[in-house]
Structure formats: structure tokens, C-alpha cells
N, C-alpha and C positions, 0 to 999 in steps of 0.2 A: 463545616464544609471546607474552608479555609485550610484548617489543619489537616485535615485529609486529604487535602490536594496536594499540599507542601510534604505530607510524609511519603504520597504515594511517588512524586517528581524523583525525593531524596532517595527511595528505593528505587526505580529507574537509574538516576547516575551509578550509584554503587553496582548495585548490579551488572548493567551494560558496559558502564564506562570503565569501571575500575577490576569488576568481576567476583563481587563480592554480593551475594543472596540471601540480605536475613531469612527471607521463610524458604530458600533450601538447608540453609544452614541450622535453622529450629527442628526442620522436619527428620533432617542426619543427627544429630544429638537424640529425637528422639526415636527415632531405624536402631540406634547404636548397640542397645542393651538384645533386642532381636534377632540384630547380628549377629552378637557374641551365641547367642542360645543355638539357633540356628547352625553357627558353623560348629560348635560342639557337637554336637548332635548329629552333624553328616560327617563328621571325620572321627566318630564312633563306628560309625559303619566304611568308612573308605580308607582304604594302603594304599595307593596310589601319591603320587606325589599332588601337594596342594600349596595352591601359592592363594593368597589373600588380593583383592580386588574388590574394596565395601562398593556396594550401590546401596545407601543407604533411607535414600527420600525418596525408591520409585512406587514403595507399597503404598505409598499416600497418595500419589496420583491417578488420575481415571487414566483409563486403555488408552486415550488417543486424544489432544487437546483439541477438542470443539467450541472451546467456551473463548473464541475471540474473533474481533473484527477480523483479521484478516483470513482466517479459515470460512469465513462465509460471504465476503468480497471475492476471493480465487474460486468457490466455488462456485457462486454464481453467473460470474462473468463467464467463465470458463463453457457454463451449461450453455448461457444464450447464444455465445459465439457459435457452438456445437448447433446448437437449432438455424441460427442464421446463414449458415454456411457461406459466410463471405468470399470474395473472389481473392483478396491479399489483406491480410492478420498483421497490422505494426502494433508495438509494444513501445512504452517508454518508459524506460525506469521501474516498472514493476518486478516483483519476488522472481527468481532466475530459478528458486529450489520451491515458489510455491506455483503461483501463477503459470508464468510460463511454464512451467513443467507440464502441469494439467494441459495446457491448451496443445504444447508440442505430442501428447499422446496420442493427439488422432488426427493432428493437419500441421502443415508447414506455417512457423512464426517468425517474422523480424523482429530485433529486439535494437531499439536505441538505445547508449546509456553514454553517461558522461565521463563512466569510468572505463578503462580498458577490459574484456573480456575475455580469456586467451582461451578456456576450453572448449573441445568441439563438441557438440550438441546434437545429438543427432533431430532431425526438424525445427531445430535454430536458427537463423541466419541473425550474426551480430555486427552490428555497423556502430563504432565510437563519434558521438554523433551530444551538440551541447544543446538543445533545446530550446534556450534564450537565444541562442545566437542565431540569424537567419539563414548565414552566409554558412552555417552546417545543415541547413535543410533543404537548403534553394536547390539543392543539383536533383533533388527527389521530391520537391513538390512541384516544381515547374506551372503549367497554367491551367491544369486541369487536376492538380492535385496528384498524390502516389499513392492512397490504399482508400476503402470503401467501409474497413472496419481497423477501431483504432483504438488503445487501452492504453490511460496512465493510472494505475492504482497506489496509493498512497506515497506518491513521487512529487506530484507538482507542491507542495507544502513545504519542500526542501531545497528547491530551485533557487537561487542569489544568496542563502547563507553558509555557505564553503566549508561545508557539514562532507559533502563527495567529492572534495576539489574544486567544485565548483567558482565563478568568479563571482565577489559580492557584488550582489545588484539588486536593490530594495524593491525595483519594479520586476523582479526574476519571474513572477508567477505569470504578470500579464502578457509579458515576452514569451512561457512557456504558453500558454490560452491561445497566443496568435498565432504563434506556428503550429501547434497542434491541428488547429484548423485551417490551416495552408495544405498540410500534408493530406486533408480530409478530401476527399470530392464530394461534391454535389450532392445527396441525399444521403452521403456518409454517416455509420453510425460513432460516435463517440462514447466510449464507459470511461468515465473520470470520478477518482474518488479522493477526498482531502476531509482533514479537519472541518468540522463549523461549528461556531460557538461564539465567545465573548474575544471578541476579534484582538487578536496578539501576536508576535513572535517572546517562543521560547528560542531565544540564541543559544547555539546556533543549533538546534533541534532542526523545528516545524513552526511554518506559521498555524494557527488556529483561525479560520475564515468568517467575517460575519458574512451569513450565507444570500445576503439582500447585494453585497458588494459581488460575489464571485460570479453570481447566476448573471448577474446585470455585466460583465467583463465576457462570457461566454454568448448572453446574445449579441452583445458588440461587435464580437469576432463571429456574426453567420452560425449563431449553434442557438439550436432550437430546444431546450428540455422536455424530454417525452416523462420520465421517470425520475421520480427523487424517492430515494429508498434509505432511512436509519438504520446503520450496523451498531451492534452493540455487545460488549463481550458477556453481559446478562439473562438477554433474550434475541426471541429469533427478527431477523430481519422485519423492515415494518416500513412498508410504502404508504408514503404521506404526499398529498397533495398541494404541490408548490405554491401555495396562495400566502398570501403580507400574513396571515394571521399564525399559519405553520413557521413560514420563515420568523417571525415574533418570538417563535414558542424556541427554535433550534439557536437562533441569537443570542438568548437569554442565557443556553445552557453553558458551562464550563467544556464541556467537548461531549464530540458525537461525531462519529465518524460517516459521512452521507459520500452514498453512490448517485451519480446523476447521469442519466443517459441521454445522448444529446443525438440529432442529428446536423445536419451541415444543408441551412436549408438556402443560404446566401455567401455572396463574397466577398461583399462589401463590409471592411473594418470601420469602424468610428472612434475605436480603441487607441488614442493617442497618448504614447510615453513620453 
């Protein structure tokens, strides 16, 4: 298992960092001979001018990538928002081309993020906005809180390691938990999704959360857990009941990406950094 974690990490860097894809690049070596048959064979029958453009790994892929956590994170969130029709929709840090797109297709979204945002969106609204820091939230939480429903998806895991600019700050996450919940009002709903597992930072990736620490940091800060749900790029979603024996089981694992739906049923923090 070990080794498997270490080849899958080492595929991530290349990949993302460097842009380098062993298994597109196995898959195009093996398109290649296809290729060649294929274009023979249509420029036996075509005069027209033809210029070459290989797409050579797309015959190995399914129609549409289903088989990952964040394709069923954006789609869920996305649905219950729809169901709940809240009065005002903030966002922080979650997918611009996944998430909020969904949700901007059928109601108006604020989006914070730490990075600047320049294009215009229609059902957007973006505000450059650091989430640790309070003195960027204060002017929009004020004493009654700014929205009623409020989504960080796979964001606060990336918060103090200057992965987005951001400034290092080891307590980044719990700085991100408090004002999240400043911004929340009163019976507000929270969908917050991070890493949990065998509690670590990958520097400067994501932290991986033991999930006994993150839920206990959320009810600190007045947030109540309604839902704890396992996304998995294997199988489909799977709500599990947040008791010492589940949270035991999600601790133990190497990672597992959990959705947690919180409400905002206090304001009193105990949450001290």
C-alpha cells in the first residue's frame, strides 16, 4: 500500500506539476499504430487539404469523467442548494469551471477567493477576499452574519501553505473554520469538503485531516454537523454516521475525501489560536 501511494503522489507531481502523464502517454503510444491506419484510410477517400492533429488516448476513455470525487462533490452540493433555495449563495475557493458553474446556472453566486479573478461571469459576483485573515471578512460578516448558505469544497485543505499565494500559516485551516462561520448566520447552512484520513500535510499540496480534530474545530466555531457523506473516485457517494466508531474507521484510512454539512446553530467561538 505504501508503494502505491508513493507511485500514485509521483504520478500527481509529473503529471500536474511538470505535465508529464505516464498513462496518457502509454495510452498515445498505444492510439499511434490506429492512427496511422485510420488516417490512411480517410485520405484514400479525401482531396481536400489535410493537416495532421493526433488525439491519440481519447478512444480509451469513457464519454465523460464520472469516476471522481470532485464530479460528485459539484454535483451534489450544486443539487441541494437548488432544493434549498437560499436567500444569498457564498462560495470560497471552490472549482470556478466546476462547481460554481453548476450552481451560477440557475441562481446568482458570490465567489471568494484569495487569488484575483478578472473574467466576468455571468451570475458571478467575485470579491478578492483571504479567508484566514478576518480583517478581509469583517466588512461582510458584521453582527448578524452575510449569507444563509455557504460552500467551501475542496479549499480549506490548502489554506496557510502558499500553494495560491497564500501566507504560511500552520493554524490556516482553523482561521479558515472561524470565519467561515462568522460569515454564516444563525441557522445557516454550511457544505464543507476536505481530506480525512491519517492526519498529515503533503507541502505544500493539502493537509489530509484526522476527521475527530476537524469536526471538533467546526463545532467550536457554532457549526452543527447534519451530514457526513464519503466521496470516492471508485464508488458512489456513501453517508455515514458521524459516531467515534465511523470517525475510527475514516482516521485510519490513507485518504477519503468527506462532505460535511453543517448548520450555524451558535456564535460563541472557544476556537483559540
Amino acid at each position: 500500500m505504501k508503494t502505491k501511494n508513493t507511485l500514485l503522489k509521483l504520478h500527481w507531481v509529473l503529471s500536474s506539476q511538470f505535465g508529464f502523464d505516464i498513462h496518457r502517454f502509454l495510452h498515445s503510444l498505444h492510439g499511434l499504430p490506429r492512427f496511422i491506419s485510420d488516417w490512411r484510410q480517410f485520405r484514400r477517400d479525401y482531396t481536400g487539404r489535410l493537416t495532421l492533429m493526433p488525439c491519440l488516448h481519447d478512444r480509451f476513455e469513457e464519454g465523460g469523467d464520472t469516476k471522481n470525487e470532485y464530479f460528485w462533490q459539484d454535483l451534489l452540493v450544486a443539487r441541494w442548494i437548488y432544493e434549498a433555495k437560499p436567500e444569498r449563495h457564498v462560495d470560497v475557493g471552490s472549482r470556478i469551471e466546476g462547481f460554481v458553474a453548476h450552481v451560477a446556472s440557475f441562481r446568482k453566486i458570490e465567489v471568494f477567493d484569495v487569488r484575483s479573478i478578472t473574467s466576468q461571469v455571468p451570475g458571478v459576483v467575485f470579491r478578492q477576499a483571504d479567508l484566514m485573515n478576518l480583517n478581509s471578512v469583517h466588512s461582510y460578516a458584521g453582527m448578524n452574519g452575510y449569507c444563509d448558505s455557504l460552500s467551501c469544497l475542496h479549499a480549506l485543505e490548502h489554506f496557510g501553505l502558499g500553494r495560491y499565494g497564500d501566507p504560511i500559516d500552520v493554524h490556516g485551516y482553523k482561521r479558515g473554520i472561524s470565519n467561515l462561520s462568522k460569515l454564516l448566520r444563525l441557522g445557516g447552512v454550511l457544505y464543507l469538503s476536505v481530506p480525512m484520513g491519517k492526519e498529515r500535510v503533503d507541502f505544500n499540496a493539502n493537509w489530509v485531516f484526522d476527521p475527530h480534530k476537524i469536526i471538533r474545530c467546526a463545532k467550536a466555531n457554532g457549526l452543527e454537523i447534519k451530514t457526513l457523506m464519503v466521496l470516492s473516485s471508485t464508488r458512489k457517494p456513501l453517508e455515514v454516521f458521524p459516531d467515534e466508531d465511523s470517525l475510527d474507521k475514516l482516521a485510519a484510512k490513507h485518504y477519503n475525501l468527506v462532505l460535511l454539512v453543517c448548520t450555524k446553530s451558535k456564535w460563541e467561538s472557544h476556537n483559540h489560536v
